[in-house]
N, C-alpha and C positions, 0 to 999 in steps of 0.2 A: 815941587807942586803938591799942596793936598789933593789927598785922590777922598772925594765923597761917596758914598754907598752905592747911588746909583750909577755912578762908571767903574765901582768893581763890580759889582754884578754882571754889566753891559759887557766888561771883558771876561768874565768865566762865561755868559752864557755865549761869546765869540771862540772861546776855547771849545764847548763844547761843540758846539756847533762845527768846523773845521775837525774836530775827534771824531765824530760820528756822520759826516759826509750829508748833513743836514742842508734843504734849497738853499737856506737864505745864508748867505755870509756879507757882512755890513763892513762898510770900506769909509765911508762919511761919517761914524754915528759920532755926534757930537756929546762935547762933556755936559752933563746935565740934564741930557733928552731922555724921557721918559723911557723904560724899556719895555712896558706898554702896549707905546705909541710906535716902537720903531716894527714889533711883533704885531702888531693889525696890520701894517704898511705892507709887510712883504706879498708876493707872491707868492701861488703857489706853481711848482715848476714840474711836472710829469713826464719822465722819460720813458719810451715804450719799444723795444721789450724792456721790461723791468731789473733793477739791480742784481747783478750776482746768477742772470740767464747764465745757459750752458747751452749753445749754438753749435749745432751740426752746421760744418763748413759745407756750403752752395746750400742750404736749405733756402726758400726763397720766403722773405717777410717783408711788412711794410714797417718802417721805420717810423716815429711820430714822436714831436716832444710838442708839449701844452704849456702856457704859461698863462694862470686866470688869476685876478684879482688885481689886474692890473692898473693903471691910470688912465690909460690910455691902450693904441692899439700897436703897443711897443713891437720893436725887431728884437728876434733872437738869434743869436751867434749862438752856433753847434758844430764842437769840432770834434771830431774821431782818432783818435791817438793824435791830437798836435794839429793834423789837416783838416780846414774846410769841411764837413759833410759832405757837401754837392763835389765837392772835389772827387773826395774819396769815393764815394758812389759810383762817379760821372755820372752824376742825375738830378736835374734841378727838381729842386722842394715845388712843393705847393703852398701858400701861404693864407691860412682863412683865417677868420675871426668871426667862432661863432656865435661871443656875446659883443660889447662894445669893450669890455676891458680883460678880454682873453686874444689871444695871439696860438695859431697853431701851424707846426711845421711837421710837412708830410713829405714821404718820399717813397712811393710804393713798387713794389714787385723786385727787392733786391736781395741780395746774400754777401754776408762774409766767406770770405773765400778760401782763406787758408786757416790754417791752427795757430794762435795766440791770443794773445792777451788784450781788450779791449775795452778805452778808457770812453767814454764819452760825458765831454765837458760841454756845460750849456750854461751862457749869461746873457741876461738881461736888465737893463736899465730901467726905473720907476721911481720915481721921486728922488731924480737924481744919486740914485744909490744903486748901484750893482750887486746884484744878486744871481748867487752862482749854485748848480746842482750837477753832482758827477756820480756817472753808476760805472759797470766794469762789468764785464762780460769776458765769459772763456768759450772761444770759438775750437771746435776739437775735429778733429778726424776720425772715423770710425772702422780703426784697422783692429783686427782679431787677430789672434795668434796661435787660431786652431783652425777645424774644419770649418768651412764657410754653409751658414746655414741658406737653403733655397728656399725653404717654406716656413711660415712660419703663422700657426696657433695661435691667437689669444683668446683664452676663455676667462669669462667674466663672471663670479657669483655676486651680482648686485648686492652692496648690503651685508655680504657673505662674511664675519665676523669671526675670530675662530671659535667661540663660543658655540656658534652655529654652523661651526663642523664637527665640533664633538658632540652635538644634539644628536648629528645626522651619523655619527659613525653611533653611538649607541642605541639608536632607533634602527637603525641596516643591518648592522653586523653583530650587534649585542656584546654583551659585558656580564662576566661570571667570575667569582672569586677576586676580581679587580683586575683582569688580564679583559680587553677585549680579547672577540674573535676572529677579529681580520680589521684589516684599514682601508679606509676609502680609498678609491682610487687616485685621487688629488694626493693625498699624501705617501702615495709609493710612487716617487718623483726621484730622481737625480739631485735636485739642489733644493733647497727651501731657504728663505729670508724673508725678513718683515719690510714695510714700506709705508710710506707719512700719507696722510692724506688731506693734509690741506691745500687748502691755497691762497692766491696771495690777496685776498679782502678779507677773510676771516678764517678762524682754526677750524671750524665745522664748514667742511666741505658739503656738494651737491654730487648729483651722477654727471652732471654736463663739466663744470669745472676740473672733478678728479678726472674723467673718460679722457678729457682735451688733453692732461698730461699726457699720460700714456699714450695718444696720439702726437701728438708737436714736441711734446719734449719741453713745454713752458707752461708756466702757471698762468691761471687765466681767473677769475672771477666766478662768483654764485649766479649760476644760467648761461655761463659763455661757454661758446661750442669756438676754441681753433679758432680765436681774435683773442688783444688785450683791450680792455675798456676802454670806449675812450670819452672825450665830454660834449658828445654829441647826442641827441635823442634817437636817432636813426639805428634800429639793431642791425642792421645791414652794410655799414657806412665801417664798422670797428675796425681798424690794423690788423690783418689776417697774420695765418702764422701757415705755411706748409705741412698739410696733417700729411701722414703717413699710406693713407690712400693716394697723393698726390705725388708725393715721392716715390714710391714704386712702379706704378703709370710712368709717371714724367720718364724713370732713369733706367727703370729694366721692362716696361714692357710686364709685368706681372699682373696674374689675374687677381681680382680681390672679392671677397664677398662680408655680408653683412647677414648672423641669425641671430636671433633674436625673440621672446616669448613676448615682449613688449609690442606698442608700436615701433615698425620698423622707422618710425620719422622720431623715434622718444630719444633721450638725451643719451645712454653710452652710442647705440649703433651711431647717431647723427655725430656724433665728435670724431668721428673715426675718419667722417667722409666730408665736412660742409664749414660753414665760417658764419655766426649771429653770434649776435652778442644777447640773444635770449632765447632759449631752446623752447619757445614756445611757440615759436613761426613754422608752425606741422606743415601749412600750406606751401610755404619757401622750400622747407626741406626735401619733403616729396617731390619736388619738383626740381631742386639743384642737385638731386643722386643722377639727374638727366645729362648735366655737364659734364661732357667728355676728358674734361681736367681731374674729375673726381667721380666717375661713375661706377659703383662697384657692379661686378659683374654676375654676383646672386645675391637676393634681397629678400629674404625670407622671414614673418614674422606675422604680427598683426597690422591694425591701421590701414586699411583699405579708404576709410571715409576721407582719408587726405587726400585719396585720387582720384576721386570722383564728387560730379557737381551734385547740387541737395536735389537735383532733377533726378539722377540717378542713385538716391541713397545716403550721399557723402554729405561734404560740408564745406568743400571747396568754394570761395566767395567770385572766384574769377574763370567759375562754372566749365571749367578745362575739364577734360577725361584724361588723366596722365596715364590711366593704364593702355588706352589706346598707342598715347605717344610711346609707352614703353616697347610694347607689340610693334612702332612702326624701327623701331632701332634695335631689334633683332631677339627681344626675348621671350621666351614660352611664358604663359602667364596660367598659374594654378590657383584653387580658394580650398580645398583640401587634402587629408593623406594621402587617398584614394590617387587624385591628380598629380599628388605630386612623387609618387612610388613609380609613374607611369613616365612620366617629364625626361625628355634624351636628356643626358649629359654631354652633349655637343650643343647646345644653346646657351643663350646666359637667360639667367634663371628670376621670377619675379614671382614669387608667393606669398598671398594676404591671405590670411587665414578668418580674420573675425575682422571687423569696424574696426576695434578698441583693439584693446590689450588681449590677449587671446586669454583664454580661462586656466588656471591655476592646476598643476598635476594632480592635487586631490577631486579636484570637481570635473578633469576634461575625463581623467581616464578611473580615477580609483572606484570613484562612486557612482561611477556609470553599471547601469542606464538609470538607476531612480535620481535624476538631478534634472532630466531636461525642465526644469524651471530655473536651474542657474544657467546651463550652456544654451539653451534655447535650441535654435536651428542647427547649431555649429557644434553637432558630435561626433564629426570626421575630422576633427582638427589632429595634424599631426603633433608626436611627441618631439621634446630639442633632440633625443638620438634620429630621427629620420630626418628632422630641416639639416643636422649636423652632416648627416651621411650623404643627403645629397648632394649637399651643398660641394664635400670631399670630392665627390665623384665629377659636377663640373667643374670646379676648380685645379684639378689634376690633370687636365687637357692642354694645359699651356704648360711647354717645356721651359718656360723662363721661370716658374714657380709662381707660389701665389702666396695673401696672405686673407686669411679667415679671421674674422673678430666674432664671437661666439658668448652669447651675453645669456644668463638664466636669471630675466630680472622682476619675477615676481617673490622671487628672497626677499628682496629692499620691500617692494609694496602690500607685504604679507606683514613683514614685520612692522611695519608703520601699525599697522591696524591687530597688532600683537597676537596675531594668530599661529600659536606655536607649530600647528598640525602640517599648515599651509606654508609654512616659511619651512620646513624640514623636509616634505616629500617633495618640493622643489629643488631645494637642495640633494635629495637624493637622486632626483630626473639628472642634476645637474654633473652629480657625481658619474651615474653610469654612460652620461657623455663623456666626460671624459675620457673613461676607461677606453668607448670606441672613439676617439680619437688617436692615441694611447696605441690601439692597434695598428691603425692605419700609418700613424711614424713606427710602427716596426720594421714594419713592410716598405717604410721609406724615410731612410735613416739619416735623410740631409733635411729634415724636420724638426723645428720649434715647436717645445708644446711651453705656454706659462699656462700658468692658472692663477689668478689672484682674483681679489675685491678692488672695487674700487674705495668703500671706506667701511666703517661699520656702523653695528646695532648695537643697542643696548640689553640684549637680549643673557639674562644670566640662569646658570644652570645651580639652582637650589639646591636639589635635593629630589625626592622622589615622592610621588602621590599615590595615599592609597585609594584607589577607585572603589574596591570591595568593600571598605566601611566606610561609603561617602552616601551609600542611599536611604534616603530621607534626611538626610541633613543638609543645613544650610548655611549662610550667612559666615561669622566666626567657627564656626561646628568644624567649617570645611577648612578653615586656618590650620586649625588643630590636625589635618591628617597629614598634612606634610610633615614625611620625614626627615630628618638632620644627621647627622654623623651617625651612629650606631643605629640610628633608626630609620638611615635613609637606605630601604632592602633594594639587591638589584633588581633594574625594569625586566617585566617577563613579557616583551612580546616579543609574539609568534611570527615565524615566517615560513607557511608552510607548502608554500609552492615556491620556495626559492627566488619570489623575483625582485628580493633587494627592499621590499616594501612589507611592515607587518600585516598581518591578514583582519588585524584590529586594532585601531584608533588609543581605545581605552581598553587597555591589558589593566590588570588587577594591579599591578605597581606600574605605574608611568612616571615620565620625567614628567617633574615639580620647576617649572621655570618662573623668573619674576623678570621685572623691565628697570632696569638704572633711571630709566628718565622716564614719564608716562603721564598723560590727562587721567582726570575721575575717569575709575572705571570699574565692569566689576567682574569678578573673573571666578571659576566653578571647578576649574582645573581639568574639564571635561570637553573632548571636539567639538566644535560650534559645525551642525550638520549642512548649514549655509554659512558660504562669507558675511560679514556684519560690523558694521561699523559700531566701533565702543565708545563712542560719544553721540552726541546731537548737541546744535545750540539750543541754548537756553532759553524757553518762549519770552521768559517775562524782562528776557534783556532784547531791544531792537536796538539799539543806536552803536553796538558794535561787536563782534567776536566775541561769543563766552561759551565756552564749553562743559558741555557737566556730562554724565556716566551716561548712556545709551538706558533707559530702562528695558529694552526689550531685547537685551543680550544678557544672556547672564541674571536672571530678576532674580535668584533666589543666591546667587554668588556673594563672596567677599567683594566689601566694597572698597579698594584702593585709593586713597585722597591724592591727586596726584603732585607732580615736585616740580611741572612746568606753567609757562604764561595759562592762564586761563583763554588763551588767541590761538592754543595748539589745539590740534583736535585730536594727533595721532600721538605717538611716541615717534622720536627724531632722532637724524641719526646722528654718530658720537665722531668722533676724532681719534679712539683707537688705530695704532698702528696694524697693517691685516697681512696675514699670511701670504708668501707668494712661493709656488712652488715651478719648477721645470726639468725639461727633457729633453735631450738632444744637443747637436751643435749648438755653442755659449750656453748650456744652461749654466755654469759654472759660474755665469755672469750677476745671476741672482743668488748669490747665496748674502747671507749678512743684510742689514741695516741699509736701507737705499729709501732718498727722496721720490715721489712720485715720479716724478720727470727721467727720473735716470731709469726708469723700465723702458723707456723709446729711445733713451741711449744704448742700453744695453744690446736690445731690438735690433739695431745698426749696427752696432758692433759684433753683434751674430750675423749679419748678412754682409758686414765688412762693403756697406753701400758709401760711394763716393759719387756724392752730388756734381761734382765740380767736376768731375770728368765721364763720370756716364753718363750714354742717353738712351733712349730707349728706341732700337729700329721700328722704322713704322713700314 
């Protein structure tokens, strides 16, 4: 038989398709049919959790496969190594159709149970053609073969790049002859390795998609907090996934807490503890850290207005007082240092420190008191070592252990808005928590400490700025005082009361930093004395998004043409691999090259937690 062009094609692109585990595979395609006609025909087929998951045995998830673009409102056949679904479950689906030619199978609140290998096969019929999609999944155990860790640390530097730990080791501890003088505390760690940080819709991750890994152990989506997407408009509706708050509750009875510089409802702390499939439902959140399935037991940070109605301040739309509700379920409620240095550590613990985002270590504490026009009211706000400390302190009253998520996340939101001053003394607030953390597993040595990022910045280290021949000069002039190799002197600042911070901003040589990705902007190489935003839109544009340089940052600065959409306002963050460091039982576990997800592995396999047989006495 002559074979024509379009049926060799139709069969390599059947080869490939079968090669690379592609939805559609064609069992009908006739000789002569378009191949087109047969590729608009198929479905599309969505298995959830996604290809190539690595499943903690008894974690508990909802299971979901989608098939849209269908003819009709076809059935789909899904089986799990060979068996039935509903069999293998023992749980019958749900079956909706939330267009006329989409078809969906649900089957919620279940777990794999043992360690293996798992295939899941799904077909479905559409124009009389079968079409078939198969993902695989490795369901593991989380045995350790060392000391079994009881508590366990994670500290988060938002954003936190390693770029932007060498900012901060050479602003803290300085650099002479080319030897620093000491190392951050992050990096005098027991183990250190790097970690990916995408996920699974795009390579430039979010804080809520990278946080969920490191929570659930699964990749999730750009704004998904602990769900995988699904094709539903409802953010609350998405296939949950058992975060790590949930799992320790459910299995050991440990206590957990949540700190945070951020809103305490903003996307790492809410991954840790809640399920949306868009970290922007502040009002949901605040209000699901209530549920006894996931309720951490100190909640320390900004964002007050999430719990209260616009009658008393907030912005609550369903005018509830959460912080009552929180008071009625047994916790001490504090709004600053003062209350919260005073707060027993026999309660569980509820501190709002600001509305918002609480204010930045340069502006809450450096340049106090002449700032009360940036802090306003709120210049008792405490620092991350004292929410960190106390947090230690009521968390350490449960003999089952606990675990602490510990996020310093105006790093990320500093450097959006490429404030080198503000993105570094955060980082270095962030550093000296560490250290008192660091302590406290001395003192109690069946203690996890990690420390990583959840993704990075763009943030690069030049060279060095001379400040001393930058006055009266402007524009290009100030191009010209950055120095480069032999001309980059080391930076001279001072730190003359020892406290980890120099005693001035702009030392006579300062770090020279530039941005890999950036909008117009324009930049002086000198502290911006306020926060400030380096763009504005564009007046004479209205009908969409266009960003040009801020004129009233920076007027007499270099002017930057920038290398992104004209739709950005800030600089964005990269896709670099970021530093992870640890201490303690498994820290051994982070060393080398590891997927995002495999830090919540690692996690479990430092506490050697077994879902499927432990529970937690109540």
């Amino acid at each position: 038989m002559k074979i024509n062009r379009t049926t060799r094609m139709t069969a390599i692109l059947l080869t490939l398709a079968v090669a690379f585990g592609e939805a559609a595979s064609y069992t009908a395609a006739a000789e002569g049919t378009s191949v087109n006609q047969q590729a608009s025909a198929a479905p599309v087929i969505t298995i959830l959790p996604i290809d190539r998951a690595a499943i903690l045995a008894g974690q508990k998830l909802d299971f979901r496969v989608e098939a849209t673009g269908l003819e009709g409102q076809e059935q789909l056949q899904v089986r799990i190594n060979g068996k039935d679904a509903a069999q293998y479950f023992g749980k019958k689906p749900v079956i909706t159709h939330t267009t006329p030619t989409s078809t969906e199978y649900t089957i919620r609140d279940v777990s794999f149970n043992k360690p293996e290998h798992i295939s899941i096969h799904v077909s479905v019929n559409n124009k009389k053609e079968t079409f078939t999609k198969t993902v695989n999944y490795e369901v593991y155990q989380a045995i350790g073969n060392g000391k079994k860790a009881k508590n366990v640390v994670l500290m988060i530097g938002d954003g936190m790049s390693s770029n932007i730990r060498t900012a901060a080791r050479v602003v803290s501890k300085g650099i002479d002859e080319g030897k620093y003088k000491g190392w951050l505390e992050m990096e005098d760690m027991e183990s250190m390795g790097m970690v990916t940080t995408s996920g699974m819709d795009s390579i430039v991750t979010d804080s809520a998609n990278s946080a969920s890994a490191y929570a659930t152990g699964h990749k999730t989506a750009v704004n998904a907090e602990g769900v995988y997407p699904d094709n539903t408009d409802d953010p609350l509706d998405d296939p949950k996934v058992e975060n790590i708050i949930e799992l320790l509750k459910r299995t050991r009875g440990m206590s957990t807490g949540l700190v945070t510089t951020a809103d305490i409802t903003d996307a790492t702390p809410a991954a840790m503890a809640v399920h949306t499939r868009s970290r922007y439902e502040s009002e949901f959140i605040a209000k699901s850290y209530l549920d006894p399935l996931h309720r951490p037991d100190v909640l320390l940070g900004g964002g007050r207005e999430w719990f209260l109605p616009a009658s008393e301040g907030g912005k609550r739309k369903d005018q509830a007082n959460l912080i009552d509700a929180y008071k009625k379920e047994g916790y001490s409620y504090v709004t600053n240092a003062k209350e919260l240095t005073q707060a027993s550590a026999d309660e569980k613990l509820l501190g709002l420190f600001r509305p918002g985002n609480m204010n930045v270590y340069f502006d809450r504490e450096y340049t106090q008191p002449n700032n009360s026009d940036i802090v306003g009211a709120y210049t008792d706000q405490p620092t991350l070592m004292e929410m960190t400390a106390k947090a230690l302190d009521v968390l350490d009253q449960n003999k089952n252990g606990f675990f602490l998520m510990v996020e310093s996340a105006s790093i990320d939101k500093q450097a959006h808005t490429m404030d080198m001053e503000r993105v570094i003394w955060d980082t270095i607030e962030f550093d000296q928590t560490v250290g008192l953390v660091k302590e406290y597993a001395e003192k109690h040595p069946d203690t996890l400490v990690i420390v990583t990022a959840d993704h990075g910045h763009s943030m690069t280290l030049n060279g060095t700025f001379s400040v001393k021949d930058a006055e009266g000069k402007k524009g290009d002039e100030l191009r010209e005082l950055v120095g480069t190799y032999s001309d980059s002197k080391f930076p001279t600042y001072q730190d003359a009361d020892g406290d980890g911070f120099p005693d001035h901003p702009d030392s006579d040589w300062k770090l020279a930093i530039g941005w890999g990705n950036h909008p117009d902007h324009n930049e002086d190489y000198m502290a911006n004395p306020k926060p400030i935003s380096p763009t504005i839109q564009d007046p004479s544009v209205t009908d969409k998004s266009w960003y040009i340089a801020n004129p009233d940052k920076d007027p007499n600065g270099v002017h930057y043409k920038g290398n992104l959409p004209h739709h950005e306002a800030q600089e964005v963050h990269t896709f670099d691999d970021v530093p992870i460091n640890a201490s303690g039982p498994g820290a051994s576990l982070f060393n080398g090259y590891m997927d995002n997800t495999e830090v919540f592995r690692n996690i479990m396999t430092a506490l050697q937690l077994n879902p499927v047989k432990e529970k937690a006495k109540k």
